[in-house]
C-alpha positions in Angstrom: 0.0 0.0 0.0 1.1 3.5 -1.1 2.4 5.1 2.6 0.8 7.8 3.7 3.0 10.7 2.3 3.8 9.6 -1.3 -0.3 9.4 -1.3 -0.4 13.2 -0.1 2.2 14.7 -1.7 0.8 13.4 -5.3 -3.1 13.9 -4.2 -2.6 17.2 -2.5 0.8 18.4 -3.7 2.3 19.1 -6.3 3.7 15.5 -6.4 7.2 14.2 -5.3 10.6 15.8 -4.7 14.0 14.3 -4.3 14.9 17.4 -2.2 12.8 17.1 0.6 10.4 14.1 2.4 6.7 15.3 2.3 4.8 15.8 5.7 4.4 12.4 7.4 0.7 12.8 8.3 -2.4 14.5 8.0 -1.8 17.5 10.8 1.5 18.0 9.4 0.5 18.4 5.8 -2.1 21.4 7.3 0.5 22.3 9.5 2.7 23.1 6.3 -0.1 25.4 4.5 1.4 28.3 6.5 4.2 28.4 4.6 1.7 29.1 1.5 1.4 33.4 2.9 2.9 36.6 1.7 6.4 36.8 1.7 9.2 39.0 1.0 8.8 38.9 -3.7 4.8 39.3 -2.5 3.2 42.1 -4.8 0.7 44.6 -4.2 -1.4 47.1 -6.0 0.4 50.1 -3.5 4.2 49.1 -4.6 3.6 47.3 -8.2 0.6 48.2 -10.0 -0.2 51.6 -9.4 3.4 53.1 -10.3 3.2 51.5 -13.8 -0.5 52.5 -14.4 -0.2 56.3 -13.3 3.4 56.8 -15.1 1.3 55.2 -18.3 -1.2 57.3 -17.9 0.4 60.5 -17.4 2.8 59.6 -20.6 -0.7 58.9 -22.8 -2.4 62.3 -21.3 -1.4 64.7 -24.0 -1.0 63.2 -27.9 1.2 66.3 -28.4 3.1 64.8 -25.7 3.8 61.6 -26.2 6.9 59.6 -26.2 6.6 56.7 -27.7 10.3 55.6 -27.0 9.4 56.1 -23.2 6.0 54.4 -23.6 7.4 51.4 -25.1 10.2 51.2 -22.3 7.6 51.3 -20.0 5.5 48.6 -21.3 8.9 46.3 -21.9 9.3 46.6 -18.0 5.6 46.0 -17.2 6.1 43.0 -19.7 9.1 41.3 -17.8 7.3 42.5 -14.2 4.3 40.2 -15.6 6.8 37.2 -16.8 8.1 37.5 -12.6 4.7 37.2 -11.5 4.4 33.5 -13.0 8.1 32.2 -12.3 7.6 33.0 -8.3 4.5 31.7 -8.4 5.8 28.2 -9.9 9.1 29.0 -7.5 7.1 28.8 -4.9 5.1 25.5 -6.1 8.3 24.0 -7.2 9.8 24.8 -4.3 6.9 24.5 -1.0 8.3 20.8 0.8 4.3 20.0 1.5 3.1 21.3 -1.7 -0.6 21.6 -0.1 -0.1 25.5 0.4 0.8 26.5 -2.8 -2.2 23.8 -4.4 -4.7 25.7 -2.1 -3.4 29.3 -3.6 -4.1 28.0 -6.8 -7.4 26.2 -6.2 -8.4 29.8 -4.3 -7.0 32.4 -6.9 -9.3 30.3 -9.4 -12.1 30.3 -7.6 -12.2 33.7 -7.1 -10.8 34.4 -10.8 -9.5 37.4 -12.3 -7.5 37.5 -15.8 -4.7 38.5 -17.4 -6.1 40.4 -20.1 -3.2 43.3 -20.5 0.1 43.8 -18.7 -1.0 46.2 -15.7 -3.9 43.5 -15.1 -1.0 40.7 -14.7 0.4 42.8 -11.9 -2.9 43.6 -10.6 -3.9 40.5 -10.5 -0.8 38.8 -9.0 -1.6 41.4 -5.9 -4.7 40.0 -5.7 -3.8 36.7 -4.9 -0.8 38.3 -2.3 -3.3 40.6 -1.0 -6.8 38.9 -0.5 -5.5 34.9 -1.0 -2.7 34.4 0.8 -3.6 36.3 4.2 -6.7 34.0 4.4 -5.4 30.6 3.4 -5.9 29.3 7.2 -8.8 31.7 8.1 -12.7 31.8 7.9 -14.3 31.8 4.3 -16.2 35.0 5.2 -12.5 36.9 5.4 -11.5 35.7 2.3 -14.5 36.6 0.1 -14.8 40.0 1.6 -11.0 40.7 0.4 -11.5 39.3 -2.4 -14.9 40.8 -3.6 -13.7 44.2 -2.1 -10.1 43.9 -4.1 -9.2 46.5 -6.4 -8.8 43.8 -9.4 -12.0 41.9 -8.7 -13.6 45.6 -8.7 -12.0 46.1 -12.4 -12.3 42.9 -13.9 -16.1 42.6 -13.5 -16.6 46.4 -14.3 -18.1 47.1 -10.7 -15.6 50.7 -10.8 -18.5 52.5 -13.3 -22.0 51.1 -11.3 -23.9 54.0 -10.5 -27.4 53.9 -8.7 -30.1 55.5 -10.9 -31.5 57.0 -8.0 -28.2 57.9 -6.3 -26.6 61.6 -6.2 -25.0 61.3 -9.6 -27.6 58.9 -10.9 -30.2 62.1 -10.8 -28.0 64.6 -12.5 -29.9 65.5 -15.6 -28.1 64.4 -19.0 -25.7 61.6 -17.7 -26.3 57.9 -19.1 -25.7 56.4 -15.8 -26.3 52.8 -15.0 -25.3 49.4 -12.5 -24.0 46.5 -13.5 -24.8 43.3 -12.2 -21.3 41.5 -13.1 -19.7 41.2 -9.6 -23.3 41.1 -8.1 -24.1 37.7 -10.1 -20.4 36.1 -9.7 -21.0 37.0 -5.9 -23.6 34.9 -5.7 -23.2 32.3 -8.6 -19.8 31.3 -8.2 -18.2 32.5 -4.7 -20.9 31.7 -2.5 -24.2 29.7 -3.3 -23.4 28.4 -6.6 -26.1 28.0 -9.8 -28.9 26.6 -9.1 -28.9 26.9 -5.8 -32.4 28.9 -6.1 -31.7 32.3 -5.8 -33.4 34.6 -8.3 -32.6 37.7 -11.0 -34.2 40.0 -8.5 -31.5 39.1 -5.7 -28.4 39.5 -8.1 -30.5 43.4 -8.9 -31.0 44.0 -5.7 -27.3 42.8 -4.2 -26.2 45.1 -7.7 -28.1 48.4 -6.1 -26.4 47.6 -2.6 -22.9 47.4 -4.5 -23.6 50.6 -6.4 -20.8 53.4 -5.1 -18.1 50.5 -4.4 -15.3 51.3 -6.7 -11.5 52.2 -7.6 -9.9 54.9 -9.5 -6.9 52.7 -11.0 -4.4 55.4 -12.0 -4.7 57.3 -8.6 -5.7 55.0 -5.6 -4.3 51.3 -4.6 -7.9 50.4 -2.5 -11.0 50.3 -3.3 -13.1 53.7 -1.9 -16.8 53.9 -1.5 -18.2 56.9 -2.8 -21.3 58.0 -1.6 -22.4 60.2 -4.7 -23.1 56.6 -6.8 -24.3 54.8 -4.2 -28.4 53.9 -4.5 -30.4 54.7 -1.3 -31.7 51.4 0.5 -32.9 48.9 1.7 -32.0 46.3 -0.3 -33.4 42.7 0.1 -31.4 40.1 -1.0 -32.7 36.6 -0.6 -35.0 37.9 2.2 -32.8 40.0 4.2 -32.9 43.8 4.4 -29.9 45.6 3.7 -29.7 49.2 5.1 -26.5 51.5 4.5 -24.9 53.2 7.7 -25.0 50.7 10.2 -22.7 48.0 11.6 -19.4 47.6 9.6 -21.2 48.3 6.7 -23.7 46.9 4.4 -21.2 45.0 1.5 -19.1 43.4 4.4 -22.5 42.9 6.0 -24.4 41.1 3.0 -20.6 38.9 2.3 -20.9 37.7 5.6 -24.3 36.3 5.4 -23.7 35.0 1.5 -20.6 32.7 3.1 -22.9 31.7 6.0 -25.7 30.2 4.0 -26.3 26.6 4.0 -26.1 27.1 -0.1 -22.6 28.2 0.3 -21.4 25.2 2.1 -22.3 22.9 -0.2 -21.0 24.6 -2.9 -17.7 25.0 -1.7 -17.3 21.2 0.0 -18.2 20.0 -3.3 -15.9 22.3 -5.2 -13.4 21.4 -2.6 -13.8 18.0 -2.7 -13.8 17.6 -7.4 -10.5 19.9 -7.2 -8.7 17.6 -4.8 -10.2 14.4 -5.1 -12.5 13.5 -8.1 -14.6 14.9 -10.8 -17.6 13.3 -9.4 -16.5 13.7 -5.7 -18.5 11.2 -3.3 -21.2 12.0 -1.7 -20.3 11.1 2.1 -17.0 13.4 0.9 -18.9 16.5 0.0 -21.5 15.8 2.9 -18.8 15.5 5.6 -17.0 18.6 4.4 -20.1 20.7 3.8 -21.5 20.1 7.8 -17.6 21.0 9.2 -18.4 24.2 7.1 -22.0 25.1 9.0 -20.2 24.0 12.0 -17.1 26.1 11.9 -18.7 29.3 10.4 -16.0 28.0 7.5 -12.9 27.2 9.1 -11.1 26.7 6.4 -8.2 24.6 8.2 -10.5 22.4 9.2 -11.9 21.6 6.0 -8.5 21.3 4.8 -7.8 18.8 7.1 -10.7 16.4 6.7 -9.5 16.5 3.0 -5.8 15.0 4.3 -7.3 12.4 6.3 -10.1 11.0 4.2 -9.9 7.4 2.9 -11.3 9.0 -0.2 -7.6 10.3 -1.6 -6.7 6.1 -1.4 -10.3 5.4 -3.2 -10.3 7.8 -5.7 -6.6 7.6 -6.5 -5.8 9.0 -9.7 -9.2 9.6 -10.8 -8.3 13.7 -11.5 -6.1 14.7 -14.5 -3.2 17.5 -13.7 -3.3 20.7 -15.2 -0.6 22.2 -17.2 0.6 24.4 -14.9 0.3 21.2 -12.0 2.1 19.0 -14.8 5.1 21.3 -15.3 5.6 21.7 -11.7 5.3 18.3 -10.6 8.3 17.2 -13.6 10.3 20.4 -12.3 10.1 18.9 -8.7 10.8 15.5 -9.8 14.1 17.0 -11.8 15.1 18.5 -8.4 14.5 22.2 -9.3 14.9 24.1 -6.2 12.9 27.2 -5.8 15.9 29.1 -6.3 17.2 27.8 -9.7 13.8 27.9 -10.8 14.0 32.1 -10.3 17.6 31.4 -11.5 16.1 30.7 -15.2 16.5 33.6 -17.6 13.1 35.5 -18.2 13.6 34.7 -21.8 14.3 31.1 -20.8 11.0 31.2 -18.5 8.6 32.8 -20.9 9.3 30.3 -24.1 9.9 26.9 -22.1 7.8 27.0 -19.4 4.7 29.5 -20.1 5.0 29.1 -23.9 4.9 24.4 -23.0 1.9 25.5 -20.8 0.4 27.2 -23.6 1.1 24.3 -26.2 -0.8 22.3 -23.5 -3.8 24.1 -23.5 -3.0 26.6 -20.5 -2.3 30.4 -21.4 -1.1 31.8 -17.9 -3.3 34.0 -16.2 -6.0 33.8 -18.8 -8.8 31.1 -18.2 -12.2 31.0 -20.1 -14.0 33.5 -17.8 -15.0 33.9 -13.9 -15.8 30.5 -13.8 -12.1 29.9 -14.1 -10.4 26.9 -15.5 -12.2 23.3 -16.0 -12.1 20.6 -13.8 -13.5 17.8 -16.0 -10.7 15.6 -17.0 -12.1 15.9 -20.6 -10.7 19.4 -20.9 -7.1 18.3 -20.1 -6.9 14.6 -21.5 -7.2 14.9 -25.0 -5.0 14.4 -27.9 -3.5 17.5 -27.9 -2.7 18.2 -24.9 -1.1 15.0 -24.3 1.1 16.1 -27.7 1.9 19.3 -25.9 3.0 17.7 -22.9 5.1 14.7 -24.8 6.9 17.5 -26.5 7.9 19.8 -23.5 9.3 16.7 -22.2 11.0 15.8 -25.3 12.2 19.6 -26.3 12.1 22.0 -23.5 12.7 19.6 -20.5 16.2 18.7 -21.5 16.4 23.1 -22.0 15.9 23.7 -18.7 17.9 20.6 -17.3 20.6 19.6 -19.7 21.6 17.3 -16.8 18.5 15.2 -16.9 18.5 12.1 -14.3 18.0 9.2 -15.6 14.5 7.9 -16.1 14.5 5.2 -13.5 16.0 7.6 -10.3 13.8 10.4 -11.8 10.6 7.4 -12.0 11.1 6.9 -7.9 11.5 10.4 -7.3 8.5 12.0 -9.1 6.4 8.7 -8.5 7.1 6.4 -5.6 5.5 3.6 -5.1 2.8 4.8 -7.3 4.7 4.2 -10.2 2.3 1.2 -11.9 4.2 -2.5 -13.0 3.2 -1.3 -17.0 5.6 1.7 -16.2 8.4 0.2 -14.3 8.6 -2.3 -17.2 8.5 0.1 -20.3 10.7 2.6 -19.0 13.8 0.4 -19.3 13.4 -0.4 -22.3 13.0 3.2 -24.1 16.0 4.0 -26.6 17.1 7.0 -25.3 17.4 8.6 -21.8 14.7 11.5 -23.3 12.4 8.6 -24.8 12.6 7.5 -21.1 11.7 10.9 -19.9 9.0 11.0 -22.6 7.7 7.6 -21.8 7.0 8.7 -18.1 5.8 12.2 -18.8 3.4 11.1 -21.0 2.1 8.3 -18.8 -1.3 8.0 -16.9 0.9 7.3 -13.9 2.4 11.0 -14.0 -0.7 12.9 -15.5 -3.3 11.5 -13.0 -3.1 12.1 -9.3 
């Protein structure tokens, strides 16, 4: 029987390391997750986004002005700034001993997606998930989604920074085209807290969309989000059959948040989305059941959610029943090569953006762009397919042996990336490929490395 750690480390990890044994048990692996916070290379919108936006901006605010030699220089610096972002974030998955942390990060920052969709996003993003992701890793749910819903790049991306209430201050001003928009309003309530279907109607993402109203960011002039008073619509507000009044408590959006994470919708949503990340596409029941009362119980402790995930028979059950993304593929072969964190930042940017983003992209994974709010897919089907598999068979063919011209051989690297896991099909074919790549290759490619 796989031992304990091997079984973690693959299920809930990044997969295996030469480097460094995985936790031994269950409260060590949720031990480890605090290693997963801000650090020293964290970014924020304060220090690295709002710098770059207001110099671009005051460069673009006069055509007679312009200097496109000092425009270009400034997006070439915003450019390599955005190809940093991605190579600590895999440092730090290449690099975190219990590899839980970092999984959580990710499983988090997608849940609570924003995009990539031009250079100053990528930085505002990536201070997103230092700012409102990382903090809360071992806190209550409720924390979380008010950083993140009250985030300056969750208030850009779903275009809450222009929702004005028609009967607000400005909303009355005679000749303006004012209006709200429901985007972070329906996501809200959709996908961060009760999930589709889960009953709600159009009239509670309207009314939740009034309540919003006056919750915004200037981008070029303020790193927080402000609430301005002028585009905010009088109350109440009733959303799913609670009144909402401005002005009292700690304020009506951190008021409505908190009740969103409490309801019994919410907990079920997130066990189960918990519980098909980590463990199955079609998670068991008793799983998601067991997972979703520890979150009514707790008021969503997330550590202890975390750890009935490490300790439930289901990882041995359901082993390898999920497929590993792209980004969860190249950081499981880098770890299983013996990348440190530190040669893994060591990599040229050049070096970084063709081998390791541009192989993610040939595998079906642009960084920092997924389909939408709903973030990337979880269905195996959306990652096991032809081409994908080509993508992957090729980085390891072509841009593995790049990065590590020193490639172990095939067997050591087949016990240090798999274990015991590694199936009797696989211990049989790799010795018998032509080549130390076509070994490589043979692995790589296998359902023993791509499922966990």
């Amino acid at each position: 029987m796989l031992a304990y750690p091997e079984l973690a480390a693959i299920r809930l990890g990044y997969g295996l390391s030469p480097l460094a044994p995985p936790p031994a048990d269950p409260v060590a692996l949720v031990r480890s997750i605090r290693d997963a916070g801000p650090d020293d290379q964290a970014f924020s919108m304060a220090r690295d986004h709002l710098p770059f936006r207001s110099r671009f901006a005051e460069l673009n605010a006069k055509e007679a002005d312009r200097n496109e030699a000092a425009i270009d220089a400034l997006r070439d610096r915003v450019r390599d700034t955005g190809i940093r972002v991605a190579q600590i974030r895999m440092a730090r998955a290449v690099g975190d001993p219990g590899g839980f942390g970092e999984r959580l990060v990710q499983f988090w920052a997608d849940h609570f997606t924003v995009t990539n969709a031009n250079l100053f996003d990528t930085l505002a993003s990536a201070a997103f998930v230092d700012e409102a992701i990382r903090p809360h890793l071992t806190g209550r749910y409720a924390t979380m989604m008010l950083a993140a819903e009250t985030h300056p790049r969750m208030i850009m991306y779903l275009d809450q920074m222009n929702s004005i209430g028609p009967n607000s201050v400005a909303g009355r001003r005679p000749g303006k085209r004012l209006g709200i928009n429901e985007n972070l309003a329906r996501e809200m309530i959709e996908l961060h807290s009760l999930g589709a279907g889960s009953g709600y109607a159009q009239r509670d993402v309207r009314q939740l969309a009034l309540l919003l109203t006056g919750l915004t960011v200037r981008p070029n002039h303020d790193a927080t989000a402000f609430f301005n008073k002028n585009w905010a619509e009088p109350g109440p507000f009733e959303v799913l059959g609670k009144t909402y009044v401005r002005g009292r408590g700690k304020g009506v959006v951190g008021e409505v948040i908190d009740d969103l994470a409490r309801h019994d919708a919410t907990a079920r949503h997130i066990a189960r989305k918990l519980a098909a990340h980590f463990i199955s596409d079609d998670p068991p029941e008793a799983l998601v059941q067991r997972l979703t009362q520890a979150f009514r119980d707790t008021d969503g402790d997330l550590p202890t959610l975390y750890l009935i995930l490490a300790e439930a028979p289901e990882l041995r059950d359901c082993f390898r029943q999920k497929v590993r993304q792209p980004f969860d593929f190249v950081v499981a072969a880098l770890r299983g090569c013996g990348f440190t964190r530190q040669e893994v930042m060591a990599l040229e940017q050049r070096v970084f953006h063709n081998l390791v983003m541009g192989g993610m992209f040939a595998m079906g994974q642009q960084w920092g762009l997924p389909r939408g709010p709903d973030g990337w897919p979880e269905d195996a089907s959306a990652w096991a397919t032809a081409q994908g598999l080509a993508g992957r068979i090729d980085w390891a063919m072509r841009m593995l042996p790049k990065l590590r011209p020193d490639l172990p051989d095939p067997r050591a690297f087949m016990q240090a990336a798999l274990g015991e896991s590694a199936s009797d099909d696989l211990r049989w074919a790799v010795p018998k490929a032509e080549s130390p790549a076509e070994g490589m290759a043979v692995i790589l490619g296998s359902p023993d490395f791509n499922r966990r």
